[in-house]
N, C-alpha and C positions, 0 to 999 in steps of 0.2 A: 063146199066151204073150205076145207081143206086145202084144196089146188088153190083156189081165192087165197090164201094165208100165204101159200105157198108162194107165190104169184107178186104177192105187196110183201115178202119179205127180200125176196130178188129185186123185187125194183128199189125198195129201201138203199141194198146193198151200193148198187149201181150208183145211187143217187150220191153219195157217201165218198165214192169214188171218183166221182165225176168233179165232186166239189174238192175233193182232196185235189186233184189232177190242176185244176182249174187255178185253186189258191198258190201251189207249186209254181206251175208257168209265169205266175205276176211275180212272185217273188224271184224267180229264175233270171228273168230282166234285171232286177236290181242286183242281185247278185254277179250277173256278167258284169254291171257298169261299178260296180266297188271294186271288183277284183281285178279290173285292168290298174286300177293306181298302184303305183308304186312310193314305198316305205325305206326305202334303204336309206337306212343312215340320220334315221326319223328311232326318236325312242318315246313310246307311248309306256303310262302307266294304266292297268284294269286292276278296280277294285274288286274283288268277291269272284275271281281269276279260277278257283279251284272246279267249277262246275256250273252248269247250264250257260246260260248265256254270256255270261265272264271268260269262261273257257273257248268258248267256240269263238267267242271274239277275239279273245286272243291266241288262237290256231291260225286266224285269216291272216292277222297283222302280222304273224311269222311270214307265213306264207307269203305275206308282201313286202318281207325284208327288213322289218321294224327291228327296233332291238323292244323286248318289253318284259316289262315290270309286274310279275305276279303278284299281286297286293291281297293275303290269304289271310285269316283268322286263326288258321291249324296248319302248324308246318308240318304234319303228317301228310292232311290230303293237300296240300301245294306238290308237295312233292311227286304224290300221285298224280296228279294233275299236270305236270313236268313230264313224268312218263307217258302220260296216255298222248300228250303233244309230243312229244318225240316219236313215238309209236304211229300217230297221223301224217308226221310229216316224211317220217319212212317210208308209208307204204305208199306216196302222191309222189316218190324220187327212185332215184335205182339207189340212191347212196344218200344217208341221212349227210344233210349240210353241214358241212365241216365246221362252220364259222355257227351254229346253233347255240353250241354251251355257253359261248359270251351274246349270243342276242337271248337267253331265258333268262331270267332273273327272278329270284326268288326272295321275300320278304313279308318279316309277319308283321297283319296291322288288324286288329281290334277296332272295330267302329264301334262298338259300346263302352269303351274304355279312352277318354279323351287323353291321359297319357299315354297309352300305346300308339295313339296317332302322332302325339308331339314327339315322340321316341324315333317313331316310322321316320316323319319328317328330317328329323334330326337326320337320320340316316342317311336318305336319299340327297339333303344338301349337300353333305359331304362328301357323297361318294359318285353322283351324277353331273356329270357337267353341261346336262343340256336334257331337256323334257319337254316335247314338241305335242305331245298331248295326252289329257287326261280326263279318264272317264270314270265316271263316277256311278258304276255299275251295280255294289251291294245292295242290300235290304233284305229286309223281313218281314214277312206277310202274315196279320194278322192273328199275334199271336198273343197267347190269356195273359193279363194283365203284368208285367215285371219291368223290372226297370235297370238301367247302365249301371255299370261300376261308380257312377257319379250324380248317380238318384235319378235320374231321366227317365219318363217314360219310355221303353223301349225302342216303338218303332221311328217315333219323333225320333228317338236319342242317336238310329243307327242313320235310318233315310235321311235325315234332314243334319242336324246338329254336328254328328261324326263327320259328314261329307264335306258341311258346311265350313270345320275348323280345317281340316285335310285343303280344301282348296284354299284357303285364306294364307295357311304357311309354305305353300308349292307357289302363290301368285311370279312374284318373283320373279323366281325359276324359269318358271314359263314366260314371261316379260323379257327376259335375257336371251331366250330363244325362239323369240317371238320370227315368223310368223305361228303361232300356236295354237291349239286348240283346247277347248274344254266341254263335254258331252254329258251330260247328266239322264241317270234311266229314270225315267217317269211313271208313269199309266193313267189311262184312260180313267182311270176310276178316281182321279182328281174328282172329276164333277159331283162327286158324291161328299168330299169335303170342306171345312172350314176351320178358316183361323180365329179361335178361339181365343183371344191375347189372353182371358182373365182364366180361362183354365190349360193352357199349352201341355200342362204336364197331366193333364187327365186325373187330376186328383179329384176331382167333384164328381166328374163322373166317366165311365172307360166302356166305350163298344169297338171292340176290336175292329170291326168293320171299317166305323169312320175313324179311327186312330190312322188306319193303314191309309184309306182317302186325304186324310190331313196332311198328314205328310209327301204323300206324291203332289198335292198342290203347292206345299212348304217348295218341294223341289223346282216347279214352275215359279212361282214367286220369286225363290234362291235366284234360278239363271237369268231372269228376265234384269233382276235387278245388278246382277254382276254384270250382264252385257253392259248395261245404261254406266257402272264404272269404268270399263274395259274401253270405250270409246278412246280411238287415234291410240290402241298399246299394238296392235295387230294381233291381241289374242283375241279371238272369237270365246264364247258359249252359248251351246244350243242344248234344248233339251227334247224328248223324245219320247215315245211310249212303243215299247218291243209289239205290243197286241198281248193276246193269251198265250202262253208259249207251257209246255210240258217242261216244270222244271219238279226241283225240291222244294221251290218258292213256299210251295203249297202244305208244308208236314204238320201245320198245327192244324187242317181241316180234316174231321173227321166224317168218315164215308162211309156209311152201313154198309156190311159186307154185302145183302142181298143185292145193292146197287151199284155194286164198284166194275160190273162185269160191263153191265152199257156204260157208265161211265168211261170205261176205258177205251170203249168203241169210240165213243163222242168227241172224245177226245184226242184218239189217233186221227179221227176224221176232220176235226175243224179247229184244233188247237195246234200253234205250229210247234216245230223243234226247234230245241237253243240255234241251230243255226240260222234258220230261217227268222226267229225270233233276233237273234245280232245284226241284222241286215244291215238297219238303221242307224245301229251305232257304228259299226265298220265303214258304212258310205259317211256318215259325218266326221268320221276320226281322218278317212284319205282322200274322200273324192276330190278333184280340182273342180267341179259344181257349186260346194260350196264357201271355195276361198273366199274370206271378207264376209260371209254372212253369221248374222252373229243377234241372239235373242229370240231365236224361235223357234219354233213348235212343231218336231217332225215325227210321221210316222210313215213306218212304208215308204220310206226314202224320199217321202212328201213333206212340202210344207202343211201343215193342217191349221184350220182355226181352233181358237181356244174361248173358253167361256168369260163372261167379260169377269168373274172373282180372280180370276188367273191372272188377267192383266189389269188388276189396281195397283198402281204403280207407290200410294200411299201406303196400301197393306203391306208391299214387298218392300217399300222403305224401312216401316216399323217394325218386320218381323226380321230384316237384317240388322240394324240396331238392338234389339230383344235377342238375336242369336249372339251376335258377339259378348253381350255381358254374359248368356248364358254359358259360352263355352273359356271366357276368359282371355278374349282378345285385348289387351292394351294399347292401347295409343300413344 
């Protein structure tokens, strides 16, 4: 029984590996076909820039000559975050690029805080003369009930609302250097929510769960309906879902310690990394694949279908009418 044990835990292993190996090589395809585009002279902004899949996104768009715009909450770990990209992109050269310190840029922006985004804003009109694309990378995953510096339920307030004003005062910008992009992170785990007009703010009632689903729908909804604006401006928006990816996404789920061991297995084995996990946004922010295409649904560098709540185009009407009073757009 023993050897038996011994026997089904080797093949376990194998199997584990085999899938790890297997998941890599698909991903390895999309990654050669992102990383041939070229970015020079193209300046992308990444929100939530300091770590997991913000970071690794924008290590590649260095890499591809971009100039880009760190969009961080904590200008401690931005800064960090500055050094560990300079540190990557040293050790992929004999001699860190000269021309680096003017393609990093650094900038604090609060997506719980709709002043710190009109502040942000403020900034980057003044001081950028041109924003070829913008991704809208942050969020917060399901975390115990609290709410924005502006009463909002939190994850609505950062996913959805933060991004939602961020994109409406950058429009513009982006319009003026148009041909342009705009990238929105998603997840899969839409399918699990809804828009709730009569409770948005989870005051009646709050499961982290669907809170965090409502809002990555909120995001599908957002882009579909900004495409349907965006028509004959030559800026594109597409939205996206990374897959499961190891990040910090994760710090308000709590893991019994007797568990965290296979978990960590399970998760080396089938959950990807920030880079792996940035695929999708890197190939939509450069590819020449997807020039002109603009309102849809990609994962794995694929277009994907979406569930018919995602594209009611009457919801995504109402709930962009319902965002702008809520974050105080004027007309």
């Amino acid at each position: 029984m023993a050897a038996l044990a011994g026997w089904a835990a080797l093949g376990g292993v194998w199997l584990l590996l085999l899938l790890r190996w297997r998941r890599r090589l698909v991903l390895g395809r999309s990654r050669a076909a992102a990383s041939e585009a070229s970015m020079r002279g193209r300046t992308a902004l990444v929100t939530g820039a300091n770590s997991g899949i913000g970071l690794a996104t924008a290590a590649q768009l260095l890499r591809q000559g971009a100039r880009v715009i760190l969009a961080c909450r904590d200008p401690g770990r931005a800064r960090e975050a500055a050094g560990t990209l300079r540190t990557q992109l040293c050790s992929r050269a004999s001699d860190l690029p000269s021309d680096l310190s003017d393609r990093l840029v650094l900038k604090e922006l609060d997506l719980a805080s709709l002043g710190s985004v009109r502040r942000f804003c403020h900034e980057v009109l003044q001081e950028e003369p041109r924003l070829d694309v913008l991704i809208n990378n942050a969020g917060i995953f399901q975390c115990p009930y609290m709410k924005t510096e502006d009463g909002f339920e939190m994850q609505f307030g950062v996913n959805h609302l933060g991004h939602f004003l961020l994109t409406n005062l950058l429009l513009d910008l982006l319009k003026n250097s148009a041909p342009s992009r705009i990238i929105v992170v998603s997840s899969k785990l839409y399918k699990y929510g809804d828009i709730n007009f009569e409770d948005l703010n989870s005051e009646i009632s709050y499961n982290k769960s669907f809170a965090y689903s409502r809002s990555k729908l909120a995001n599908i909804l957002f882009t579909r309906e900004l495409a349907r604006r965006l028509e004959g401006t030559e800026v594109t928006a597409n939205v996206l879902h990374p897959g499961i990816v190891r990040t910090n996404l994760g710090r308000y789920i709590d893991i019994p310690i007797l568990v965290k061991p296979l978990f960590n297995l399970v998760s080396w084995a089938f959950f990807k990394t920030p880079l792996e996990g940035a695929q999708t946004s890197i190939y939509l922010a450069s590819s020449p694949e997807v020039e002109g295409v603009s309102g849809k649904y990609f994962g794995d560098c694929k277009e994907e279908e979406l569930l018919p709540k995602a594209m009611d185009d009457a919801v995504a009407r109402k709930l962009w009418d319902i965002s702008e009073v809520m974050v105080g757009i004027v007309k």
